[in-house]
C-alpha positions in Angstrom: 0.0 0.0 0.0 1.6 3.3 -1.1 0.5 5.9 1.8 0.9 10.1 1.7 -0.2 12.0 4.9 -1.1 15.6 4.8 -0.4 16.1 8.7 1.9 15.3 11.1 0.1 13.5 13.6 -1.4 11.5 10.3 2.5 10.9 9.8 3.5 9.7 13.3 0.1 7.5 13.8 1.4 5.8 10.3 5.0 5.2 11.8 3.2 4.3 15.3 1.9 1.5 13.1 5.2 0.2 12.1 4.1 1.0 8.2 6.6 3.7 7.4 8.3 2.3 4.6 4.6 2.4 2.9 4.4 6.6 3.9 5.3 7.9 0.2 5.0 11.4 1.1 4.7 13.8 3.7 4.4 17.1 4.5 7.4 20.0 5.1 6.3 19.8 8.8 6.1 16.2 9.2 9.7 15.5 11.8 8.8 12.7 14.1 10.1 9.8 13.9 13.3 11.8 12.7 13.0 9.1 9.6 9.9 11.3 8.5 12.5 13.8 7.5 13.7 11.8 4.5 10.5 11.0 2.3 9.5 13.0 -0.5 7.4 16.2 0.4 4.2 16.6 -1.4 2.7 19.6 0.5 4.6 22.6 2.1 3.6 25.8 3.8 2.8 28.9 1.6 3.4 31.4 5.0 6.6 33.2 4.2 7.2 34.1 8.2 11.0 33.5 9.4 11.3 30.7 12.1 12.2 33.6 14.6 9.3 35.6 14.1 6.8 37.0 16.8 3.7 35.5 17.3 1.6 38.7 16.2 3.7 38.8 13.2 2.4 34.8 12.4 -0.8 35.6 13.2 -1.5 38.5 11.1 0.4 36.4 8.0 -2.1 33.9 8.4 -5.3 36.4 8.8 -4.1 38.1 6.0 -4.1 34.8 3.6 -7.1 33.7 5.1 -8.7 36.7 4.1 -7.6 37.0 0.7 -8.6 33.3 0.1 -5.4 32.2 -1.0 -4.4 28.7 0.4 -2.1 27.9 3.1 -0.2 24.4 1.6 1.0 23.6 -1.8 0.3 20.6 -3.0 2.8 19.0 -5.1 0.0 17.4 -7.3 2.4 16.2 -10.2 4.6 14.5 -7.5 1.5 13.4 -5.8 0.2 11.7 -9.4 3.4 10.1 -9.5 3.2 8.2 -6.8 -0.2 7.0 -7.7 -1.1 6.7 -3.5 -3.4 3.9 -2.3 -4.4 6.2 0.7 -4.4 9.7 1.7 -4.8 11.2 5.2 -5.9 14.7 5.4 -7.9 17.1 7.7 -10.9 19.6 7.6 -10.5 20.9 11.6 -8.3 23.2 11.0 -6.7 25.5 7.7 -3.8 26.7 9.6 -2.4 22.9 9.9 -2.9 21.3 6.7 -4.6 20.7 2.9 -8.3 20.6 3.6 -10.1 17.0 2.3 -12.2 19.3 -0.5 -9.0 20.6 -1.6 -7.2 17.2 -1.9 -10.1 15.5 -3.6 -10.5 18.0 -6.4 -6.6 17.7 -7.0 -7.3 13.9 -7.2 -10.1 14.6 -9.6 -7.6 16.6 -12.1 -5.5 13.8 -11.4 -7.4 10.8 -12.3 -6.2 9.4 -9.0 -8.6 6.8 -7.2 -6.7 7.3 -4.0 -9.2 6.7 -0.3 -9.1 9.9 1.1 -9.6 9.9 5.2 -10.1 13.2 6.9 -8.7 12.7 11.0 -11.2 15.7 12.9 -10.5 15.0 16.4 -12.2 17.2 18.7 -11.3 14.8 22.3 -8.6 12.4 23.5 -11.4 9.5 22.0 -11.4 11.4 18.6 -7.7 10.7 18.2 -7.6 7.1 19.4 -10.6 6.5 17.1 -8.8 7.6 14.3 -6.1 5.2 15.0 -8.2 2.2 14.9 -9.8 4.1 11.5 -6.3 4.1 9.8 -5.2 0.3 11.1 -9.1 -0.6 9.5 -7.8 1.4 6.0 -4.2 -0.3 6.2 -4.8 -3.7 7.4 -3.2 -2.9 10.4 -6.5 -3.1 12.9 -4.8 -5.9 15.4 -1.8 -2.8 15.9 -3.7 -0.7 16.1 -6.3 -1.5 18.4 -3.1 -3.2 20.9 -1.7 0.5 20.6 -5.0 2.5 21.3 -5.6 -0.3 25.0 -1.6 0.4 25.9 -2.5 4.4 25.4 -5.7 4.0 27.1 -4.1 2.1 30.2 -1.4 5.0 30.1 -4.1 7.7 30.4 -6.2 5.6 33.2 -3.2 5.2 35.5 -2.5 9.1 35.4 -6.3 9.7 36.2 -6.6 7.5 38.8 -3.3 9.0 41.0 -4.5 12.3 39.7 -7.7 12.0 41.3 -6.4 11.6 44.8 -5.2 14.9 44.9 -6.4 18.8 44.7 -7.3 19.9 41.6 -5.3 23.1 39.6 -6.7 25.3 38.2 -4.7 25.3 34.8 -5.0 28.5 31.8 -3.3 26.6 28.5 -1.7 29.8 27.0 -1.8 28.5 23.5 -1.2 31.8 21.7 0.2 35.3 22.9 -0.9 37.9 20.1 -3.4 37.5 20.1 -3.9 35.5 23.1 -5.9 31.9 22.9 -6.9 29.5 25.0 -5.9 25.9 23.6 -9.4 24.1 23.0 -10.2 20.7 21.5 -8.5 17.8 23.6 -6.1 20.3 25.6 -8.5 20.5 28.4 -9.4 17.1 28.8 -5.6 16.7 28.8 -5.9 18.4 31.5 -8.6 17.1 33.9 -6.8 13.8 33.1 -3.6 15.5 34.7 -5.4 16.3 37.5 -6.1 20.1 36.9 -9.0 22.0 35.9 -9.1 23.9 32.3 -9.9 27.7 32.7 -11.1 29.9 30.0 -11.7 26.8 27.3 -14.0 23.9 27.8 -13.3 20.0 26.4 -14.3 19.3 22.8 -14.5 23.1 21.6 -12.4 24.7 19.6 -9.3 27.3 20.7 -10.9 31.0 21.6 -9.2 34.4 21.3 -9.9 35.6 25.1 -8.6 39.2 26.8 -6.6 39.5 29.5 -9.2 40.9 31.8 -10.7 37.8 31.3 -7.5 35.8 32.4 -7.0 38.7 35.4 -11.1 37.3 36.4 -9.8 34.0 35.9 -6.8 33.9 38.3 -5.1 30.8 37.3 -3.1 28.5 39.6 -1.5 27.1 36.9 0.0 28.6 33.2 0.9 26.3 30.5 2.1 28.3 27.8 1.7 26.0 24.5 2.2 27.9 21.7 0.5 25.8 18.6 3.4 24.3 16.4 6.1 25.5 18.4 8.7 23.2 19.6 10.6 24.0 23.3 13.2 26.0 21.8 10.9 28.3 19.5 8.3 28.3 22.5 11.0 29.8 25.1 11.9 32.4 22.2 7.9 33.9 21.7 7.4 33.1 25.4 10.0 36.4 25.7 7.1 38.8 25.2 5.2 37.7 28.6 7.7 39.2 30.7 6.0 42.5 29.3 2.5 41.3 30.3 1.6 42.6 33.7 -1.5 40.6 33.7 0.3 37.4 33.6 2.7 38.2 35.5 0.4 39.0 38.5 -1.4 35.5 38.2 -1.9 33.7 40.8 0.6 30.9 39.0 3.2 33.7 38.2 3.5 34.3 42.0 3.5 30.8 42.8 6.3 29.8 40.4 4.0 27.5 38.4 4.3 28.9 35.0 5.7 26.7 32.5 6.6 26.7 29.2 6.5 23.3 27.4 7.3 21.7 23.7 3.7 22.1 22.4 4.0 20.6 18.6 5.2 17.1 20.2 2.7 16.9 23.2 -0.3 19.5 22.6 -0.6 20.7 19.1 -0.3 17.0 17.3 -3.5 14.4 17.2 -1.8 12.2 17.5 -0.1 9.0 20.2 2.3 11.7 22.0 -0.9 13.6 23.6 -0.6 10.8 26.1 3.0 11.7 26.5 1.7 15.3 26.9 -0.8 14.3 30.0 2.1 12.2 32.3 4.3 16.0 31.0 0.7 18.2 32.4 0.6 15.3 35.8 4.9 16.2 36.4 4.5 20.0 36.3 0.6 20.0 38.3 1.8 17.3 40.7 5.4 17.6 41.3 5.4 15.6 44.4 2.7 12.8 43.0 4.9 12.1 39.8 8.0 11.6 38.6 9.6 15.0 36.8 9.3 15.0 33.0 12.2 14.1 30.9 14.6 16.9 30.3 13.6 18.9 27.0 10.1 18.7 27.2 9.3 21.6 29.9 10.8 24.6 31.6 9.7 27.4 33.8 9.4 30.4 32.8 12.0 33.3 33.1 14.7 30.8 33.4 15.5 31.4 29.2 12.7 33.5 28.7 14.0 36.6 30.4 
């Protein structure tokens, strides 16, 4: 079977299935495994942002297309009608983070391709194991996958269970800074699993733009800042600007110490098997004491690089 994925959670449930030599092409963001790297891309970002720039300047690049109706990937369809794929896996929750399925279908129709086209939505931790199962049923892989999804499941359960022994925090995912969001989707059930409870967004909806009157009202215990796409490194670098925020800084969690800043692409951003990696990372920094610490790379406070 000759796969492409669109995303990269698509592309790290396909290697999670042990069929990456079948993954014929991926997109320019697709980097974990680090084997990803090295297959043929067939769809790369259109934004023409440097890697350094502030979050503002991202976010008014991709309003701006958005507006205009221009598209956010190109699709390598010539590369893509070489390859002839048995299977595409592709999205519709969200334009920022890859082709849309009506945009990949009307490329296969130029095409002539018969490729199966699966669109992964997740809106909650279910939604994404679901989805595994749904691409071991389209691969032949349903006995892997379904072994995977109880192993992530019994990962999750033993979390909750410790986690609900102990007082609840109440956690603010910081998931963009300018404007600021809220992290939606699965993020907060992410978080009631790690033993907090989500402010300002509720399981299952999407990310919100909120003010910060509303995160003064709010008076986290807790700040996760999770900036969408952004690895540790690139998170420390935008998380530079909150020093300047006097809101934040007067949180209840700035005061206490318990702001963090963590690697959201791997753990937050991604549908994908690592969110359960990202709910033992939200139990370490919640629950110090009740878990072991996180491995190093993953999480740091802030102001110790941010300052």
């Amino acid at each position: 079977m000759k796969i492409v994925s669109l995303l990269p959670s698509a592309t790290e449930i396909v290697y999670a299935l042990g069929l990456g030599d079948q993954l014929e092409g991926v997109t320019d963001g697709c980097d974990h495994p680090a084997e990803a790297r090295a297959k043929p891309i067939v769809s790369a970002s259109r934004l023409d942002v440097p890697d350094n720039a502030r979050a503002g300047d991202v976010d008014r690049a991709v309003n701006e297309a958005v507006a205009d109706g221009d598209p956010l990937y190109a699709l390598d369809t010539d590369l893509i009608g070489r390859i002839q794929p048995d299977l595409i896996l592709t999205q519709d929750l969200c334009r920022v983070c890859a082709v849309p399925s009506g945009d990949v279908d009307r490329a296969l129709e130029r095409l002539g391709c018969r490729a199966e086209v699966l669109s992964l939505d997740p809106h909650a931790i279910d939604d994404v194991l679901d989805d595994i199962v749904s691409v071991g049923a389209r691969t032949n892989t349903s006995g892997r996958a379904e072994a995977l999804v109880e192993h992530l499941r019994a990962r999750i359960a033993a979390v909750a269970e410790v986690a609900r022994a102990l007082p609840a925090t109440a956690t603010f995912p910081l998931e963009w800074l300018e404007r600021p969001y809220a992290a939606g989707h699965w993020v907060p059930e992410m978080i009631e699993r790690a033993g907090g409870v989500p402010v300002l967004c509720e399981p299952g909806l999407p990310s919100r733009t909120v003010s910060w009157d509303e995160v003064a009202a709010a008076a986290p215990e807790a700040v996760v800042f999770m900036p969408c796409g952004y690895d540790l490194a690139g998170a420390l670098r935008q998380a530079s600007g909150i020093i300047g925020i006097r809101i934040l800084r007067e949180t209840p969690a700035a005061r206490a110490g318990r702001f963090w800043v963590v690697d959201a692409t791997s753990y937050y951003s991604r549908p994908g098997p690592r969110l359960v990696e990202g709910i033992e990372l939200l139990a370490s920094l919640l629950h110090p004491d009740s878990f072991p610490p996180p491995p190093l790379g993953r999480a740091e406070p802030l102001g110790r690089r941010a300052a």
